[in-house]
N, C-alpha and C positions, 0 to 999 in steps of 0.2 A: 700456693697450690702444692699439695701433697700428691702426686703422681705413683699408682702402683703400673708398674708394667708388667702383664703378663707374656712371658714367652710363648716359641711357639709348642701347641697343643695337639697337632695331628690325630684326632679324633679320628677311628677309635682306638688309636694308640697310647692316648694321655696316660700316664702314669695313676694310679687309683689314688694317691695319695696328693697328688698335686693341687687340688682344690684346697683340701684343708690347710695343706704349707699355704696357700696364697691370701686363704681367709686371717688368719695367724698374724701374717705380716700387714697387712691391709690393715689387721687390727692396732697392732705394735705401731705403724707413724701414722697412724688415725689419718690413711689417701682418705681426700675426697674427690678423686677422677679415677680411673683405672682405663688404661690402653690396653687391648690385647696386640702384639707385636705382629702379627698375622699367622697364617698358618693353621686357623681354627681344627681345618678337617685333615688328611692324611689323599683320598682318592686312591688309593697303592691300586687298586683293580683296574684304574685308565690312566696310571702314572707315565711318564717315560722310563723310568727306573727300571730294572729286572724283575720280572714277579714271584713269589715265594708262592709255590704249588699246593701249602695249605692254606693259604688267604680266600676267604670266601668270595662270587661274584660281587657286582658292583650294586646290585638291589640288597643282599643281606651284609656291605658294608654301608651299603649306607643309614640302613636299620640301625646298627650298631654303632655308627656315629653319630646317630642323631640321639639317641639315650644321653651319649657323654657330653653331646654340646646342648640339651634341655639341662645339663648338672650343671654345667658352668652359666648358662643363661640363668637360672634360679640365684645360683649364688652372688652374680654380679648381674644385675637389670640393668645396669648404664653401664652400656663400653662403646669406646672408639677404639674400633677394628678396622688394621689395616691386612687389606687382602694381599695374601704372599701367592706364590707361586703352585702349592700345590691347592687351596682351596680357590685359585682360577682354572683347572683344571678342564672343568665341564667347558668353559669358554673358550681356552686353546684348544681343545680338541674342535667344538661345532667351526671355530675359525678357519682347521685347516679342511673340513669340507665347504665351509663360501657359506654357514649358516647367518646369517642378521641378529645380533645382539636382542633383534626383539622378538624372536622366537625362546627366548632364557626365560626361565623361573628366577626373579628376580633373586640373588643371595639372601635379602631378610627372610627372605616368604620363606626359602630354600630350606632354609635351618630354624626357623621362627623365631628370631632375634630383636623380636618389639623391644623397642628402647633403644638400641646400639643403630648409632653410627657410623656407618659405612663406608669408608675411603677406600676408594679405586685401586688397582695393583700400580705401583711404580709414584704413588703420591706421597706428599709430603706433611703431615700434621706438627706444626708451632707451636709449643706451649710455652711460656716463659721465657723465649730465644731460646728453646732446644727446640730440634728438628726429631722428628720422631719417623720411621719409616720400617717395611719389613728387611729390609736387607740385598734384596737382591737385583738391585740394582747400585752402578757405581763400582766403585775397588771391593775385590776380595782380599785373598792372602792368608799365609798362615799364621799370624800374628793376627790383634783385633782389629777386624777391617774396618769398624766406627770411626776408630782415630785419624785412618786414611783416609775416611769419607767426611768428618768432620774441619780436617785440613781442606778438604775442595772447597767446601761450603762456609769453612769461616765461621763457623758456628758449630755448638756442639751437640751430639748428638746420638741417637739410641737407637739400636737395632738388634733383629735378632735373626734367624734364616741359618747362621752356622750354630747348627748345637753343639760342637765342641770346643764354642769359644764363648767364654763365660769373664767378666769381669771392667776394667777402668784405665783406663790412660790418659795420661794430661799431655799436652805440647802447651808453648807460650812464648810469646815475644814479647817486642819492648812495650805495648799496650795491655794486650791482657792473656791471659788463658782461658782454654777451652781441652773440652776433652768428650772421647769416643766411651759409651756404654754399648757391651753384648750381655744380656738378658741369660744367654742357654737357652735351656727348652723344657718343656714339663711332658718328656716321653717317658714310656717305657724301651729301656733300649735294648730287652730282648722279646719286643713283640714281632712278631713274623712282617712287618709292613715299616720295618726297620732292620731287616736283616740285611737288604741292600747296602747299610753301611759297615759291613762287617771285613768287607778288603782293608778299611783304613784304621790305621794304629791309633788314632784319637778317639774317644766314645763320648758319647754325647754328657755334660754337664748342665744338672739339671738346679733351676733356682727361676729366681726375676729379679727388677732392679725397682727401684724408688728413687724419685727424683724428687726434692722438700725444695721449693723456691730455686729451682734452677740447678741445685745442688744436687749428685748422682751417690747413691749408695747401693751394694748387690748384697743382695740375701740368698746363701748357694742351701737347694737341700739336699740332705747327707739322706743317702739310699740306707 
């Protein structure tokens, strides 16, 4: 199994050029799977985050991410998508008024994501004996929190959620090795619905990772 990981895409922040880097490489280890890492959409209009006073409401962003995430649905038909934090968003918010999950527009319909598979926030996807997940759940840190979260789990594993942690690390005992992948992110990191991150001295690192038979490689793209 040829695995492409896509980082996270916060729609409509995706960077314009991150499609074509992803097609590129997808082509280069000839993936025949591709995960998106979660994160599809951005929400910055009902984020908990700080709001940037030129960001449009929450009906003409989502116009505009639904463009960006019809780009990457065209380019990729089969993804297993794991939902992070800020594309559950609509469902933490109706939760803290007492709404019922079955009053939601289902996420596929949401975005029209025919084809992609859909795993739940805070779940787990196996490929190979790698664990695949959005990140935010388990150890942070300012160092790659995969590695720490691969140590819990005893297996190695991929994730993405910090975008200014980009790359690989191994741990190993007297059986075998394992090791932690972060993906980055395919933003733009001076779009206004990313400004929120501008107190912290790290900036986002933009790329993804490919996993060949269990094996972890990162492919970083140069802005």
């Amino acid at each position: 199994m040829r695995v492409l990981v896509i980082g996270d895409t916060h729609a409509p922040a995706m960077h314009p050029k991150y499609i074509s880097f992803l097609k590129k490489i997808e082509r280069k280890y000839n993936c025949n799977r591709v995960v998106h890492i979660g994160d599809l959409v951005d929400w910055s209009a009902i984020s908990f985050h700080e709001k940037d006073p030129s960001m449009p409401g929450a009906v003409e962003e989502y116009k505009t991410a639904r463009k960006q995430v019809s780009k990457i649905h065209k380019a990729f038909p089969k993804v297993d998508y794991m939902i992070g934090n800020h594309s559950d968003l609509p469902a933490r918010k109706a939760a803290l008024v007492g709404l019922p999950t079955e009053v939601m527009i289902p996420f596929k319909k949401l975005w029209g994501l025919d084809g992609w598979k859909i795993h739940e926030r805070f779940s787990d996807l196996r490929l190979d004996n790698v664990i695949y997940r959005h990140g935010d759940k388990g150890k942070g840190g300012q160092r790659l929190a995969a590695l720490s979260n691969a140590k819990d789990e005893h297996c190695s594993l991929v994730q993405g959620h910090y975008h200014s942690q980009f790359g690989i690390e191994f741990a190993a005992n007297h059986d075998r090795a394992i090791w932690g992948m972060q993906v980055g992110c395919g933003v733009s990191p001076n779009h206004p619905s990313m400004r929120y991150s501008r107190v912290y001295s790290q900036r986002p690192l933009l790329g993804c990772g490919v996993v060949i038979n269990g094996e972890p490689c990162t492919e970083r793209m140069f802005l």
